[in-house]
C-alpha positions in Angstrom: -21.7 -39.1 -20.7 -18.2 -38.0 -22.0 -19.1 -33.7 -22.3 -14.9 -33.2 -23.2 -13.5 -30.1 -22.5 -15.0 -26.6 -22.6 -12.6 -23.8 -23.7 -12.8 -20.4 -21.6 -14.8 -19.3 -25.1 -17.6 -21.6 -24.4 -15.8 -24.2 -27.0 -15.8 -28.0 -26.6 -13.1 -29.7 -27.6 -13.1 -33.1 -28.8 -9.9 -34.1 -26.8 -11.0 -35.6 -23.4 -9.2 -35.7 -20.1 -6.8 -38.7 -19.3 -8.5 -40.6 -16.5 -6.3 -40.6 -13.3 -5.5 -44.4 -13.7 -4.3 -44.0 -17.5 -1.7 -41.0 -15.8 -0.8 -43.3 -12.8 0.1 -46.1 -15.5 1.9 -43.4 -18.0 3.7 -42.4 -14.9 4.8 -45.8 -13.7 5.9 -47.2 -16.9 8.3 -44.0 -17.3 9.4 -44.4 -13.6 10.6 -47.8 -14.6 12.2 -47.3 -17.5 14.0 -44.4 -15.9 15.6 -47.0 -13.0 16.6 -49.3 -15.5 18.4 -46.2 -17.4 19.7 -44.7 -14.5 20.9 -48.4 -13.0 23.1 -48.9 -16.2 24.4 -45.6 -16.2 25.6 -45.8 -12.2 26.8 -49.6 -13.3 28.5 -48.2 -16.1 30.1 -45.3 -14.1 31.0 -47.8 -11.6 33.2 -50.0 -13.9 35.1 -46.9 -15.5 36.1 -45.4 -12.1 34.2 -42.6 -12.3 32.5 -43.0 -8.6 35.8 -44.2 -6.8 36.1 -41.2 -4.3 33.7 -40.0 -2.5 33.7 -36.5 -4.0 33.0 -37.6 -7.5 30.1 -40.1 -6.4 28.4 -36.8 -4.5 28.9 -35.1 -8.1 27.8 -37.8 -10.1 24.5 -38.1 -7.8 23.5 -34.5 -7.9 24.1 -34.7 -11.7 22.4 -38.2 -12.5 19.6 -36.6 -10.2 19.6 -33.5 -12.3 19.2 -35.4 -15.5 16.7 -38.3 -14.1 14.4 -35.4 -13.0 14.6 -31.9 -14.9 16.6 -32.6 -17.9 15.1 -36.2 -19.6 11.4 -35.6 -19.0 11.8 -31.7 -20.2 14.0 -33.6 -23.3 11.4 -36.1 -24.3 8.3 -34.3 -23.8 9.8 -31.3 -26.0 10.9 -33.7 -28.9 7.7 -35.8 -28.8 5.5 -33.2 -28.1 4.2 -34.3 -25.1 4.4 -38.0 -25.4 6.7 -40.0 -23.6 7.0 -44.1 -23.3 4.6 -44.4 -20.5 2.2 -41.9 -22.4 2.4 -43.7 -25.5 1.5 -47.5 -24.1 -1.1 -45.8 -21.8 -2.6 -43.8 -25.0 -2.5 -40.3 -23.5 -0.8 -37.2 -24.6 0.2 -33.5 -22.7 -1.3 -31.1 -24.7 -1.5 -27.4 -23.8 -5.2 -25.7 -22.4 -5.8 -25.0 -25.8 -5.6 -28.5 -26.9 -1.9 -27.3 -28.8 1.1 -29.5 -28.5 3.2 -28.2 -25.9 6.8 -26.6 -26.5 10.2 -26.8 -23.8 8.5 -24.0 -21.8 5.6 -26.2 -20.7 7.9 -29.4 -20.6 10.3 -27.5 -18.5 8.1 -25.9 -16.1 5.8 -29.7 -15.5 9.6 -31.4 -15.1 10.9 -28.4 -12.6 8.0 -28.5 -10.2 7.6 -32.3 -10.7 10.9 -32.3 -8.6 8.9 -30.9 -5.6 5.5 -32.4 -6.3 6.5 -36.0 -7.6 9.8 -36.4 -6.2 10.2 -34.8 -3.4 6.4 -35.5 -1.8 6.7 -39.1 -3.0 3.8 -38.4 -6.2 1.3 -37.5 -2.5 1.4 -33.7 -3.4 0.4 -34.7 -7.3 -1.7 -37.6 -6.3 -4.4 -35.5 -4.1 -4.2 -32.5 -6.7 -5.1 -35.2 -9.7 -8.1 -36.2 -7.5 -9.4 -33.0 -6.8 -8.7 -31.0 -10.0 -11.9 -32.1 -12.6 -9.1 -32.2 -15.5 -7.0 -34.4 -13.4 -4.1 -31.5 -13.2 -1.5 -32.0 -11.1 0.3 -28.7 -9.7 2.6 -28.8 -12.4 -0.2 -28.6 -15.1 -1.6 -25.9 -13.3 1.5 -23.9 -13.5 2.5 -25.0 -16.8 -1.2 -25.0 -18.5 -1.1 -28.2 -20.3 -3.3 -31.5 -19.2 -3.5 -35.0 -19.9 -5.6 -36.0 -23.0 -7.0 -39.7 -24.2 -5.6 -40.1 -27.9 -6.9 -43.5 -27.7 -10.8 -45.1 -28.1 -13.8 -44.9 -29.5 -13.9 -41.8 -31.4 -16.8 -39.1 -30.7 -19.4 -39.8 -32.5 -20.4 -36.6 -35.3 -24.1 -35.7 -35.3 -25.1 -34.5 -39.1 -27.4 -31.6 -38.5 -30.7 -32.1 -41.0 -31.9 -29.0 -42.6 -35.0 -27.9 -41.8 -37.6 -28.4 -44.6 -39.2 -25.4 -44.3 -35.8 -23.5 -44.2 -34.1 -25.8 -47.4 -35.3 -22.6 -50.5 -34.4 -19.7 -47.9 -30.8 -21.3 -47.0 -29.8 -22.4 -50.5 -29.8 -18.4 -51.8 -28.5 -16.9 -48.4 -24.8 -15.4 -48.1 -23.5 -17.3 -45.0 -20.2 -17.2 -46.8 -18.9 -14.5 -43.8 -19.6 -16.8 -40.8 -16.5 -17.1 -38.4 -15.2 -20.7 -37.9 -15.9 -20.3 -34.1 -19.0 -18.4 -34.1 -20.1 -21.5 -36.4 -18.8 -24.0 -33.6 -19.9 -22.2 -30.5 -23.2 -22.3 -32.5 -23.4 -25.9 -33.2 -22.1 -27.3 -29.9 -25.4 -25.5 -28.1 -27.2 -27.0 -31.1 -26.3 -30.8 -30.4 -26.8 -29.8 -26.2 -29.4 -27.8 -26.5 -31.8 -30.8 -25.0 -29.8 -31.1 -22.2 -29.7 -27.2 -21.2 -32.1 -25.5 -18.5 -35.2 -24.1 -20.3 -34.1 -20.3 -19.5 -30.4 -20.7 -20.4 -31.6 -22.2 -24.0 -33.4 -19.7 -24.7 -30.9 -17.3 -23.4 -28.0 -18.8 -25.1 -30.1 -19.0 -28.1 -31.2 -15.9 -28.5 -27.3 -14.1 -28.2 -25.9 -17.0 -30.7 -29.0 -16.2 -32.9 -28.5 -12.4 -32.3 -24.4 -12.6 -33.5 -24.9 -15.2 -36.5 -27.6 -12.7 -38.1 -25.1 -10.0 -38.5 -22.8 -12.5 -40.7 -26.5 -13.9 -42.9 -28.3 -12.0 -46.1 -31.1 -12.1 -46.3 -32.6 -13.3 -43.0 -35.0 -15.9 -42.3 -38.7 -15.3 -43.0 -39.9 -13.9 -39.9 -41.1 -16.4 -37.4 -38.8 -18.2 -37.7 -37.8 -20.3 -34.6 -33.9 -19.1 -33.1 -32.3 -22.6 -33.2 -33.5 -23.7 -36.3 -32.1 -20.5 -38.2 -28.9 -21.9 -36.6 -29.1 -25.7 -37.6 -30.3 -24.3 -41.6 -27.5 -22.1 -41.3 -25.0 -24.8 -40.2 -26.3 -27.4 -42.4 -25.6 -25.3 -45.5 -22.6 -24.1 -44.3 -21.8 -27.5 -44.0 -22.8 -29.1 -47.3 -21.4 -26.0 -48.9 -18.1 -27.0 -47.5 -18.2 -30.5 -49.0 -19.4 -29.9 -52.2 -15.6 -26.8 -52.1 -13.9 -30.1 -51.4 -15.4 -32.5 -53.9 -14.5 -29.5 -56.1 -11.0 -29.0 -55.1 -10.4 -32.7 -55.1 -11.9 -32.6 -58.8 -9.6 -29.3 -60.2 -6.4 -31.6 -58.1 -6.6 -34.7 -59.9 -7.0 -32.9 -63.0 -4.2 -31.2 -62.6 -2.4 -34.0 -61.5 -2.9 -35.7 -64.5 -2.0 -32.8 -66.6 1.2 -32.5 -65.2 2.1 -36.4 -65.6 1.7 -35.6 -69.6 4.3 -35.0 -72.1 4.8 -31.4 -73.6 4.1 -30.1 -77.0 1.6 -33.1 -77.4 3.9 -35.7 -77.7 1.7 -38.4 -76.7 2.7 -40.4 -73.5 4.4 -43.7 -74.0 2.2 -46.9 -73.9 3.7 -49.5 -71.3 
């Protein structure tokens, strides 16, 4: 089972690791297309004269070489945010640890040690370190903090949380208005893998997300009432209080839409 990726906070995000074949493909397509760049560029160097001494062909290699590995990969991962040629046919996307796009730091630093790691090693170095690492890193990630992400597939499915019966009255007139976005999340991920926890580590982790969400709910729950399903009536209100805000917001929108599409001074809009 696909678990994604868990945060340093205890967050799981939905973006999953690139499997080391989809990076090997990503990586090969991109090789290519560099070659065939690079060929016309030497053909087209060749034909203007620029390579006909021997001096000038050293400078033109160390520059082509410059550009081919440092300069274009740090250029087209900055301006598509991590998404190159290769990337896009082999659905993947660099994405920072945080699961943010990635800016010419991170471009620059996975493109400077790429030279070493990729170039230099013949792709050995990033090879055994894409193996080994469990988000399929290679040293340059590492370094860098970004990883490879699927941005293709099925989607994840989204389990709806069903309120407790017995909880529904209690929930309905509680304040949970003050509950932190990732409180809520951290909450709900050990909700939906609470089955697959060990007994004592449920109840542990249960208890503290219990514990920190009570300071953030008035009133409590009657007493008795069983830890995780004061969290799923918690986050199923929370939840359907959300939608009905957006039904709400969508509602006020369109009115206001069509308000602004009318005529002033109640001249009356003209019939097509």
């Amino acid at each position: 089972m696909d678990e994604g990726i868990v945060t340093g906070e205890g967050v799981l995000l939905d973006a999953r690791p690139a499997s080391f074949a989809s990076r090997a493909l990503g990586a090969v397509i991109d090789l290519l297309l560099l070659g065939v760049v690079g060929f016309i560029a030497v053909m087209v160097l060749v034909a203007t004269g620029a390579v006909s001494s021997d001096q000038g062909a050293r400078i033109v290699g160390v520059v082509l070489l410059a550009t081919g590995t440092v300069i274009v990969p740090t250029t087209v991962e900055t301006l598509t945010r991590g998404r190159s040629l290769g990337k896009l046919i082999a659905g993947i996307r660099i994405v920072r640890d945080d699961g943010g796009p990635i800016v010419f730091r991170q471009a620059f630093v996975r493109a400077l040690v790429g030279v070493g790691e990729l170039w230099a090693a013949g792709g050995s170095v990033a090879l055994i370190s894409s193996m080994v690492h469990p988000q399929g890193k290679r040293i340059g990630d590492m370094l860098a903090g970004t990883y490879a992400v699927r941005v293709r597939g099925k989607a994840p499915r989204r389990d709806v949380l069903p309120m407790p019966p017995h909880l529904a009255r209690w929930a309905q007139d509680a304040d949970i208005a003050r509950l932190p976005d990732g409180l809520a999340l951290s909450a709900r991920q050990f909700v939906l893998r609470a089955g697959r926890l060990h007994p004592a580590s449920r109840v542990e982790l249960g208890s503290e997300l219990t514990a920190q969400v009570q300071r953030y709910v008035r009133p409590l729950p009657p007493p008795g009432t069983h830890p995780e399903s004061f969290l799923v009536a918690v986050l199923a209100e929370r939840r359907t209080r959300e939608l009905e805000a957006q039904l709400r917001a969508a509602s006020r929108d369109s009115r206001e839409a069509a308000l602004l599409h009318r005529l002033p001074h109640g001249v009356p809009d003209p019939v097509d």
